[in-house]
C-alpha positions in Angstrom: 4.6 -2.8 -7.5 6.7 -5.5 -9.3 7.5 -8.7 -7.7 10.1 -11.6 -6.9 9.8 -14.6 -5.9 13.0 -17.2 -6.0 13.7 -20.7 -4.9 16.6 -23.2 -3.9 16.3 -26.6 -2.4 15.0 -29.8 -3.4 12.1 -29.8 -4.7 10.7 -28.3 -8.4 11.2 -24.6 -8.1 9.0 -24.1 -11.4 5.3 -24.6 -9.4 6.5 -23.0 -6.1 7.7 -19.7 -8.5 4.8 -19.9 -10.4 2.5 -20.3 -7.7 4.4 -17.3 -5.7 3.7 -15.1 -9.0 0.0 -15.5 -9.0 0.1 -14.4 -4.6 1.5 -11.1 -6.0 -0.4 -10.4 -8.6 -2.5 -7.9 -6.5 0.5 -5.8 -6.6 0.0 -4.8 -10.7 2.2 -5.7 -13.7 1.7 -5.7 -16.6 4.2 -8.7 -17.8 6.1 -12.1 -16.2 9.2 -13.9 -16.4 11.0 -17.1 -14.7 14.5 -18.1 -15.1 15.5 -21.5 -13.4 19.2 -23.3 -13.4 18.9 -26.8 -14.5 22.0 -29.4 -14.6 23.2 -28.0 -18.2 22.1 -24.9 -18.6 20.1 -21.4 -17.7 16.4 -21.4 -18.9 14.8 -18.4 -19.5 11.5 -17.5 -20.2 9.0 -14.2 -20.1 5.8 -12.8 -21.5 4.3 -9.4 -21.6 0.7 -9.9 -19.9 -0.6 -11.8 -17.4 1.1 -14.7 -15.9 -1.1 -17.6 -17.5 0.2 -16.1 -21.0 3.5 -17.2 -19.8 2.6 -20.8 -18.3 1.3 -21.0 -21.6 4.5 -21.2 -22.8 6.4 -23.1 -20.9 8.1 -26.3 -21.8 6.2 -28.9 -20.2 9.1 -31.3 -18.8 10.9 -28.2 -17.5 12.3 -28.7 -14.1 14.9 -27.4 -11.7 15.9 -27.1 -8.4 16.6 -23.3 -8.2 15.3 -20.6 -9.9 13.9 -16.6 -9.7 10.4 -15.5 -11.1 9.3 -11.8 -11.7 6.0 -9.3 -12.4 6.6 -6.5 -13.8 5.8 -2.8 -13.5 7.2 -0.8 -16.3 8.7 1.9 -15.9 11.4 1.9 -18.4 10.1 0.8 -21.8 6.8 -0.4 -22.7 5.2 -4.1 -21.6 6.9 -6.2 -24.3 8.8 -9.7 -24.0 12.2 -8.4 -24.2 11.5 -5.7 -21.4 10.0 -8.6 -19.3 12.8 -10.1 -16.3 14.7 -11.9 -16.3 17.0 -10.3 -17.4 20.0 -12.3 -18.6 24.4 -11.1 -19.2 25.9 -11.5 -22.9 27.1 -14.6 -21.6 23.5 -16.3 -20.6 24.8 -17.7 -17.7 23.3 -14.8 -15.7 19.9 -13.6 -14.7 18.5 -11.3 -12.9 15.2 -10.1 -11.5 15.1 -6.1 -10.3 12.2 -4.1 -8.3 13.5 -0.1 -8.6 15.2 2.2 -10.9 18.4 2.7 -11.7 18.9 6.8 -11.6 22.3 6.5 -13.9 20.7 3.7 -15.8 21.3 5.3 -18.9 24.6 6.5 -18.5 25.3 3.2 -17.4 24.0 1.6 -20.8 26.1 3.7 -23.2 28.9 2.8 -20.9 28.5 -1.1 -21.2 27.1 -0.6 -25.3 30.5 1.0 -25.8 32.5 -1.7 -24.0 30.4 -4.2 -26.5 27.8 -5.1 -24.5 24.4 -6.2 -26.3 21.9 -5.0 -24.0 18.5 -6.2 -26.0 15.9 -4.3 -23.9 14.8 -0.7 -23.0 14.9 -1.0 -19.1 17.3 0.0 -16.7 17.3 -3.1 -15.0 19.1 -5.0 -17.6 22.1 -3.0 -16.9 22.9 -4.6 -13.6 23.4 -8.2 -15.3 26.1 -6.5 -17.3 27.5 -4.8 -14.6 27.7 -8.2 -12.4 29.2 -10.1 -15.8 32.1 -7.2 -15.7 32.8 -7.8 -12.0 36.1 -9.6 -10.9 35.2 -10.4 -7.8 36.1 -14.3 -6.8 32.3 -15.3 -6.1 28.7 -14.0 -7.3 28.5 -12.5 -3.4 31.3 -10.3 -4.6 30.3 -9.4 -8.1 27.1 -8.7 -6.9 28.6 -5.8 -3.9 30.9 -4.6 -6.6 28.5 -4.6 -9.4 26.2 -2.4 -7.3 29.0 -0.2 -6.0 27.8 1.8 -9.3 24.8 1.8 -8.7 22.4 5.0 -8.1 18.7 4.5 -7.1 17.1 1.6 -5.4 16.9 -2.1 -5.8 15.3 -5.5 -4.9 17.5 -7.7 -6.4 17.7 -11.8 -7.0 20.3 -13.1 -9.4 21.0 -16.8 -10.3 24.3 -18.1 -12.4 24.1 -21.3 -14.0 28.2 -21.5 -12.5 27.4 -20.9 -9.5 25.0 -24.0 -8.7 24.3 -23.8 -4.9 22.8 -20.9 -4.3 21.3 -17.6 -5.3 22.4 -14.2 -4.1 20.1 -11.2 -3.1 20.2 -7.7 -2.6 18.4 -4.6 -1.4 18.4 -0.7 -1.1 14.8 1.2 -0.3 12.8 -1.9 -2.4 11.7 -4.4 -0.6 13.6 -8.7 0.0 12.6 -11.2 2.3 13.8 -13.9 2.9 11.6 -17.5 3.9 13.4 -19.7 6.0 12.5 -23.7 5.1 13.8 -27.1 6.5 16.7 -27.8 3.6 15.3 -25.2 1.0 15.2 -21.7 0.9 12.8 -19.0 -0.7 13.3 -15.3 -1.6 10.4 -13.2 -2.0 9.7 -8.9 -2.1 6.3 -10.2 -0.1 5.9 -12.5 2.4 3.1 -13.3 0.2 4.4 -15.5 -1.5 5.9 -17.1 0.9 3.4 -18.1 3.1 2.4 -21.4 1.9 6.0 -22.6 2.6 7.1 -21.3 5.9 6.4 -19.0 8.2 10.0 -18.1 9.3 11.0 -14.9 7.9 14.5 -12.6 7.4 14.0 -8.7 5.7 16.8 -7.6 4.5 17.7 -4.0 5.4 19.1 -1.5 2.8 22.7 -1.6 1.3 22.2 -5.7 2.5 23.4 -9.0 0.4 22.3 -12.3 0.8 23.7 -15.5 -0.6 21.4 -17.9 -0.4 21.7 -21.5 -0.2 19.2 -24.5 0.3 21.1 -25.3 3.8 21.0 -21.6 5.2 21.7 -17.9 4.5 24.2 -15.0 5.2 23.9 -11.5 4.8 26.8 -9.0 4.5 26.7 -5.1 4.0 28.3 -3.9 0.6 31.4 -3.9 2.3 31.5 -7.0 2.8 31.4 -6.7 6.4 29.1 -9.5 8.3 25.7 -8.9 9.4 23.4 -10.9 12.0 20.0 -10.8 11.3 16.8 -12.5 13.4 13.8 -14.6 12.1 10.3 -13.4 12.5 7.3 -15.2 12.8 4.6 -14.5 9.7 1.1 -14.5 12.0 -0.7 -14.6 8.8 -2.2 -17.7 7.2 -2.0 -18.9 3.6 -5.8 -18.3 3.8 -5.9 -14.6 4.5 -4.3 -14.0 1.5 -6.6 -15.9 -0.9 -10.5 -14.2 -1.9 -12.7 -17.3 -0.4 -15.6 -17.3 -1.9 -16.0 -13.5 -2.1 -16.2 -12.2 -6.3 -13.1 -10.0 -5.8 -10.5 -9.4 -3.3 -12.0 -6.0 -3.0 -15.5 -7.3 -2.0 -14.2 -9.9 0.7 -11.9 -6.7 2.0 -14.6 -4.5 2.3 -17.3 -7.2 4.3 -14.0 -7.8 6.0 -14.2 -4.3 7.7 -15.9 -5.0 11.2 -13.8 -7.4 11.8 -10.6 -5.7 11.0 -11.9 -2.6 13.3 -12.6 -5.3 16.1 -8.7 -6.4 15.8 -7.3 -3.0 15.6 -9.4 -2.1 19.1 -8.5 -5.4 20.9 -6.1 -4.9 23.8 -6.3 -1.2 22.9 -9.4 0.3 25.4 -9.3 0.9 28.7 -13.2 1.4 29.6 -12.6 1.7 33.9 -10.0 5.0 32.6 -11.4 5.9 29.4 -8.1 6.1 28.1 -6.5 4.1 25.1 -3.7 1.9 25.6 -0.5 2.4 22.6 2.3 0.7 24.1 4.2 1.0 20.5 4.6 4.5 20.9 8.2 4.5 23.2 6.8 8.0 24.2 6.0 8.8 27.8 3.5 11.1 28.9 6.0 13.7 29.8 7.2 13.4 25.8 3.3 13.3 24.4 3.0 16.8 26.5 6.1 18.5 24.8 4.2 17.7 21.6 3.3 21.4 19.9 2.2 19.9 16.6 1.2 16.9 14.7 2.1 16.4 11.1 0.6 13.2 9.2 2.3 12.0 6.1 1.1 9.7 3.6 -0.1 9.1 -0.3 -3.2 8.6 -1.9 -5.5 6.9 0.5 -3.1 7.0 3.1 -3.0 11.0 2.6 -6.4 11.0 2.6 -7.3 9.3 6.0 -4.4 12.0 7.0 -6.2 14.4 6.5 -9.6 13.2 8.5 -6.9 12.1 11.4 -5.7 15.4 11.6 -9.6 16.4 11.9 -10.0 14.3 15.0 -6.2 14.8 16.5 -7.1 18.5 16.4 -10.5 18.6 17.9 -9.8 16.1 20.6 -6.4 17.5 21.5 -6.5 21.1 20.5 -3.2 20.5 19.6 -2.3 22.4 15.5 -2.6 19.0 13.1 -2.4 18.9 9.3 -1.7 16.5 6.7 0.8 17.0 4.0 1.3 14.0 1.0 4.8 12.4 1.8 6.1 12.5 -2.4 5.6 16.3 -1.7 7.3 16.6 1.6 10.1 15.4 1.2 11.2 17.4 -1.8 10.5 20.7 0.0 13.6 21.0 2.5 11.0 20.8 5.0 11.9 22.3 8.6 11.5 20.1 11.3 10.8 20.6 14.8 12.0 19.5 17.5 8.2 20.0 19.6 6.4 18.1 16.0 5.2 14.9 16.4 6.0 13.5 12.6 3.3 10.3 11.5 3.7 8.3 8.3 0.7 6.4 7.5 1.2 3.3 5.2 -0.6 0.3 4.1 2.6 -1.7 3.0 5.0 -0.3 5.3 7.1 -0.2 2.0 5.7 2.7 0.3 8.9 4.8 -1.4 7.6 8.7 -1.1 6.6 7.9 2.7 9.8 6.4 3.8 11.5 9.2 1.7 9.8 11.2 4.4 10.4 9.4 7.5 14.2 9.3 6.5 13.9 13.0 5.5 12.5 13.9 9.1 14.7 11.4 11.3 17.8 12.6 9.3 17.0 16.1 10.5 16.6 15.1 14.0 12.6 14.8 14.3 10.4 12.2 15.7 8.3 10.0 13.7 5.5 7.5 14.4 4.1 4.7 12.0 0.4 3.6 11.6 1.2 0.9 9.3 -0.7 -2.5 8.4 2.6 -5.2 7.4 4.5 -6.1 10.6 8.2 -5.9 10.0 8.3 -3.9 6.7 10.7 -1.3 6.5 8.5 2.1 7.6 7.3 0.0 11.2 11.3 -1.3 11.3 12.8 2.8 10.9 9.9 4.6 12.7 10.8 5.3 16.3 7.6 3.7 17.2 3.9 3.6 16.2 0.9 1.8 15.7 -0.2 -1.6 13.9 -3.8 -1.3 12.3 -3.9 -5.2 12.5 -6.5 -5.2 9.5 -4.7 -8.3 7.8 -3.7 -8.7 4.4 -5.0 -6.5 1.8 -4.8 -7.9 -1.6 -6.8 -5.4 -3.9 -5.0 -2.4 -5.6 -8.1 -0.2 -3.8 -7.3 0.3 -0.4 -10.9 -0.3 1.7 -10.0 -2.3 5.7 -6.7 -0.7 6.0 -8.3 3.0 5.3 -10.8 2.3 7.9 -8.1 0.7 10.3 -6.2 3.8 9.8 -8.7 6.1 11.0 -9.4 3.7 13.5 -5.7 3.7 14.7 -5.5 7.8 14.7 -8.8 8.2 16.6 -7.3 5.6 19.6 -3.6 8.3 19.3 -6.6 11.4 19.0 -8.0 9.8 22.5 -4.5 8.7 24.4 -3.4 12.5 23.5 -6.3 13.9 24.7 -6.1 12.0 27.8 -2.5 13.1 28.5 -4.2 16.7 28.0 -7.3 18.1 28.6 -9.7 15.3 27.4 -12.0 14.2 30.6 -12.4 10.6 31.8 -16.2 10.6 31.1 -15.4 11.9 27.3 -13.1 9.3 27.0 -15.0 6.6 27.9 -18.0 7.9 25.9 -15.2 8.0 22.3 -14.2 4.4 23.4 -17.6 3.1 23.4 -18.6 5.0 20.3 -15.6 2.7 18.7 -16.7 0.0 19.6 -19.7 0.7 18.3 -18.3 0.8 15.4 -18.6 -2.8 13.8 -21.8 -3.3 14.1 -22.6 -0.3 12.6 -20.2 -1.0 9.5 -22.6 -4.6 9.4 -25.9 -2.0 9.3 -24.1 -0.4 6.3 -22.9 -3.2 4.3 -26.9 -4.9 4.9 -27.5 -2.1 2.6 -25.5 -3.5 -0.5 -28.2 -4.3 -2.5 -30.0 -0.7 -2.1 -26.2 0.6 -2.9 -25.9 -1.2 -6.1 -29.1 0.0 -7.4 -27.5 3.8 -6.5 -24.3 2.6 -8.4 -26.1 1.4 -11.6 -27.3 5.0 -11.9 -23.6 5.8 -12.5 -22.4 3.7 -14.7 -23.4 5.8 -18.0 -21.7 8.8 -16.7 -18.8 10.6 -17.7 -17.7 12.4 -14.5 -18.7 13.3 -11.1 -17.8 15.4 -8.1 -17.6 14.8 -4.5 -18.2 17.7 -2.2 -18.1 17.7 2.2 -17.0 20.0 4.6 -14.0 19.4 7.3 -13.4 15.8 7.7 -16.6 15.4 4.9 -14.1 16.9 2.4 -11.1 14.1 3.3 -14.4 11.4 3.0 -14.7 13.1 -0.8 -10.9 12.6 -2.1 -11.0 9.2 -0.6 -14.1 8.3 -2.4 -13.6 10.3 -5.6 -10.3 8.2 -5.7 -12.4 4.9 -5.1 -14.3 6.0 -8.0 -12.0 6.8 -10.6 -8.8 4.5 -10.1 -11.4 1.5 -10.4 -14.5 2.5 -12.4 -12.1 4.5 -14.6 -15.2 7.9 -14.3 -13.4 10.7 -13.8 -14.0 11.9 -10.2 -13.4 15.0 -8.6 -13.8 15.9 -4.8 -14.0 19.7 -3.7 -14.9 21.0 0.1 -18.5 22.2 -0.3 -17.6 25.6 0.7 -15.7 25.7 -2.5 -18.6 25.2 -5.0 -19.3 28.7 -5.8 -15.4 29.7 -6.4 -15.5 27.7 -9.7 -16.9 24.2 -9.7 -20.7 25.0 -9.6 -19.9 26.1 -13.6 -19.7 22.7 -14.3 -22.4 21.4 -12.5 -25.1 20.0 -14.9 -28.2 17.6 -15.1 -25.4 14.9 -16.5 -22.8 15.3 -13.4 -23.5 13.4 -10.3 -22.7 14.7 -7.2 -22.2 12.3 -4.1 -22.4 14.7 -1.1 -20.9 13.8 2.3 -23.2 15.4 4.8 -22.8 14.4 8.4 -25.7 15.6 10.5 -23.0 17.8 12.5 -22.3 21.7 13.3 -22.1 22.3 9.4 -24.7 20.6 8.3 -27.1 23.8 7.2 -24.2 25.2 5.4 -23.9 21.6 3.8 -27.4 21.5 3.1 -27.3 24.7 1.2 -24.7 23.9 -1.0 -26.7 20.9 -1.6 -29.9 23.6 -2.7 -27.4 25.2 -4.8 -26.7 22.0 -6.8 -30.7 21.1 -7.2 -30.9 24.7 -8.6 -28.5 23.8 -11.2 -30.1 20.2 -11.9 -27.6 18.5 -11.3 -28.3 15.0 -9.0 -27.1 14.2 -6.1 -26.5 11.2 -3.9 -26.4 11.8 -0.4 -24.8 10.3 2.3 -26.1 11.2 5.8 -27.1 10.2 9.4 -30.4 7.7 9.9 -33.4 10.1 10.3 -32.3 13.1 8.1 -35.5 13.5 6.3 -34.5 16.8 5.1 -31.3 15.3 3.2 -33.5 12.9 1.7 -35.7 15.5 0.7 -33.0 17.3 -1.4 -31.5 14.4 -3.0 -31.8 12.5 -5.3 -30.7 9.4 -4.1 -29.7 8.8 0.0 -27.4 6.0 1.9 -28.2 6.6 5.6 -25.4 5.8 8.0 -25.9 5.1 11.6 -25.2 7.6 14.3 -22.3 8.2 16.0 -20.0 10.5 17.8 -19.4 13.6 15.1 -15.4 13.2 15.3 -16.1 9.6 14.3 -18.5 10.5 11.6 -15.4 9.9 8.3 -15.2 6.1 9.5 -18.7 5.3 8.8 -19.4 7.7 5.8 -16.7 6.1 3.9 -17.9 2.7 3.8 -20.7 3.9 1.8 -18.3 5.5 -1.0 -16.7 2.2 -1.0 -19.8 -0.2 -2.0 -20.8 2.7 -4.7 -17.5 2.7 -6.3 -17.3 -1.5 -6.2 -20.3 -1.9 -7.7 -20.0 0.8 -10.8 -16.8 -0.8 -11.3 -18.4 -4.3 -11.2 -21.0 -3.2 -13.4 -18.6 -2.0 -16.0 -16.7 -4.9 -16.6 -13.9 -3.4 -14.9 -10.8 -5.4 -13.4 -11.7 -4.1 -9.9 -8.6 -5.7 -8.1 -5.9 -4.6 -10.9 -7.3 -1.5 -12.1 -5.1 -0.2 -15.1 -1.8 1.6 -14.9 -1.5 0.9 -10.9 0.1 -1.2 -8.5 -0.6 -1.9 -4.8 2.7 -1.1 -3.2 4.4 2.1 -4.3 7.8 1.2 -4.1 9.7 3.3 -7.0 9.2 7.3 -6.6 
């Protein structure tokens, strides 16, 4: 959601913090801020909107060798300049940049208002410069632990004091920090981002960490001051992956990205002589895999989502009971964990708050959990006890397309290595893995169809809702491409399972609502097909999406995107791409902001 980027060394921190702004802008905000120390004073400036508003009004010779930067997500107080970070103490000498939310924020704020404090904004962030100005600590290190001693909630933190000039001091509890490790200068960063134009030596900080920062070097201690060692990784990602080429949007070039993400999440992963799939992330043995009596997969929105087709293809390969649950609703249930369930939390980011809510809920109580998660080293791959990387490189747009598809990707190879284990035969392994790999190419056959797709999208584009119906994994293909829909063409989408229709949707059915119907050519498909007769009867249109050949599908609709064949428990990867393209394009057509769609953010890190 919001981010940080800050600087200390030699060189000019305003282009590098500037720059490292613009790298997170994928992640939603709806305002900007930089504060830099120069050799008389702290200069702050901020701007609700987007960050060009606020190069705008910058002071042209302005110049400095340290300095913090900020996009923000509101949450407390509307987009204005004064709820913008930095936020600075009474003194001015102080700034601060804050990812999170302060639970006792406002208990805090009558707190410091009574002790005369002139807090000038409406967020709770702007608390924690006056708590840091009240501190007695003897450096910023020690305001900073003490400061946050009152703290409830979580932070990502970055503060610079204009009397403290050699460094800049950094904190974090459940919101993301990195560090960037250069040769006599320093970067701090809540993505690596923004970092990757500078260095590819990284530190994350863990939770209840500090950081002082300095252009020579860096030490972390716990918030008891105690010492901690932490190692450097290696960021494997270029500068380039993270910028949108000549593609229109980052969403386009992630999308035609797709087969070759899939190709990277199978490499190293297949074992054609065995036909089994090779997971060597998991630290589980056989002998643990067979204790396994069920499988729960955790995740939100899109991550829920591909869940819920995982649990699809874990259950039918494995015969092992599977479901999918979202991970903001888990972990408020007092959930009762098992010791035979096999726990997975599915994230994009690594970083998202409900889902590593639920992996600390699960590990507290003595349960296993694996990760299927795209950022290497964030903190859901770091506090899983073992998992799977998707490998489907940055993704920059707010819509999640590669890493969806990775996902079920990932899931299908644990569906195959479980299956293995149990009851799954060589020669139906082999014949999965082959039908995987088939996989990119067949993703290419669909994407040749863009322009065909965009013709189908246009017909959209002067409609005011539309539903999405499918049956078993088909349904899990219909949230994930109602959601496409909506959170970027802004029509309100609904999905249902087509066996639901007649219990109370079909009333709304009408020769002005669309339906896109997900129907695989599998054991359901007569069932599917009806409910398809059922909306004709009603006049409403449909757009189908179904298997090359289906002439009776493309008799009853409307309008048809054919998708390659494949093996029927693979059947949600290919469907989705499909909804993917029709949602891109109605949102193109629009006008719509297709990478920054309104009110959301990339990274859920604040509950």
């Amino acid at each position: 959601m919001c981010g940080i980027v800050g600087y200390v060394g030699a060189q000019d921190a305003v282009p590098i913090l500037l720059e490292g702004l613009h790298r997170l802008e994928y992640r939603g905000y709806d305002s900007a801020g930089i504060a830099v120390r120069t050799k008389t004073a702290l200069k702050v400036h901020k701007s609700a909107g987007r960050i060009d508003r606020l190069e705008a009004k910058l002071p042209r010779r302005l110049k400095a060798p340290a300095g913090i930067a900020h996009t923000r997500w509101a949450t407390h107080g509307e987009p204005t300049d004064d709820n913008a970070h930095p936020h600075v103490d009474c003194t001015g000498d102080l700034a601060l940049v804050h990812n999170g939310i302060i639970e006792n924020g406002a208990a805090l704020r009558a707190e410091l208002a009574a002790a005369g404090h002139t807090l000038r904004s409406e967020t709770d962030s702007e608390v924690l410069a006056h708590l840091i100005e009240d501190a007695r600590a003897d450096d910023l290190e020690g305001r900073v632990r003490q400061a946050l001693t009152r703290v409830d909630g979580t932070y990502g933190l970055v503060v610079l004091d204009r009397n403290t000039p050699d460094r800049i001091v950094a904190a974090r509890n459940g919101s993301p920090v990195v560090i960037g490790v250069g040769d006599k200068e320093m970067f701090v960063a809540s993505d690596v981002a923004a970092l990757v134009r500078h260095t590819d030596r990284v530190v994350y900080l863990d939770d209840r960490e500090v950081a002082s920062i300095r252009s020579t070097g860096f030490s972390t201690t716990t918030l008891e001051a105690q010492p901690t060692q932490k190692n450097t990784s290696e960021v494997v990602q270029s500068a380039a992956a993270y910028e949108r080429g000549d593609h229109p949007h980052f969403m386009h070039k992630e999308i035609y990205e797709q087969p070759e993400a899939v190709e990277r999440a199978l490499r190293g992963r297949i074992d054609r002589e065995f036909g089994v799939a090779h997971l060597g992330g998991l630290n589980l043995s056989a002998r643990d895999l067979l204790d396994v009596r069920r499988i729960k997969l955790l995740g939100c929105g899109s991550a829920y989502y591909a869940g819920l087709a995982g649990a699809h293809m874990i259950e039918r390969l494995t015969r092992i009971p599977t479901d999918a649950e979202p991970a903001s609703e888990f972990r408020y249930r007092n959930p009762v964990i098992e010791k035979d369930t096999l726990y997975v939390a599915i994230s994009q980011s690594g970083e998202t708050a409900d889902t590593l809510g639920a992996v600390r809920e699960v590990r507290r109580k003595g349960g296993r959990v694996l990760g299927v998660v795209n950022a290497v080293g964030s903190t859901i791959a770091r506090e899983c006890d073992g998992g799977i990387y998707m490998h489907a490189g940055p993704e920059i747009a707010v819509a999640s397309t590669k890493a969806f598809t990775c996902t079920l990707v990932c899931v299908a190879l644990l569906a195959i290595h479980l299956g293995r284990i149990r009851d799954l035969s060589p020669s139906d392994g082999k014949r999965l893995l082959a039908a995987l790999e088939r996989l990119p190419d067949q993703i290419r056959e669909i994407l040749d169809q863009g322009e065909a797709i965009r013709g189908i999208a246009l017909g959209l584009t002067n409609r005011q809702n539309a539903f999405f119906i499918g049956r078993a994994a088909g349904y899990a293909v219909a949230l994930e491409g109602a959601q496409k829909l909506k959170e970027i063409s802004y029509i309100h989408a609904e999905a249902y399972p087509a066996s639901e229709l007649k219990h109370g949707p079909l009333a709304l059915v009408s020769p002005t609502t669309p339906t896109v119907a997900i129907l695989p050519d599998d054991d359901l498909y007569e069932k599917s097909l009806s409910s398809l007769e059922e909306i004709r009867a009603r006049r409403g249109p449909v757009i189908a999406i179904a298997h090359e050949g289906d002439e009776r599908t493309a008799a009853a609709s409307d309008d048809v995107i054919l998708v390659p064949r494949s093996e029927p428990v693979l059947d949600s990867i290919l469907m989705t791409v499909p909804t993917q393209l029709l949602a891109y394009e109605c949102a193109v057509a629009l006008g719509r902001d297709v990478d920054q769609p309104r009110n959301l953010a990339k990274s859920v890190t604040v509950e």
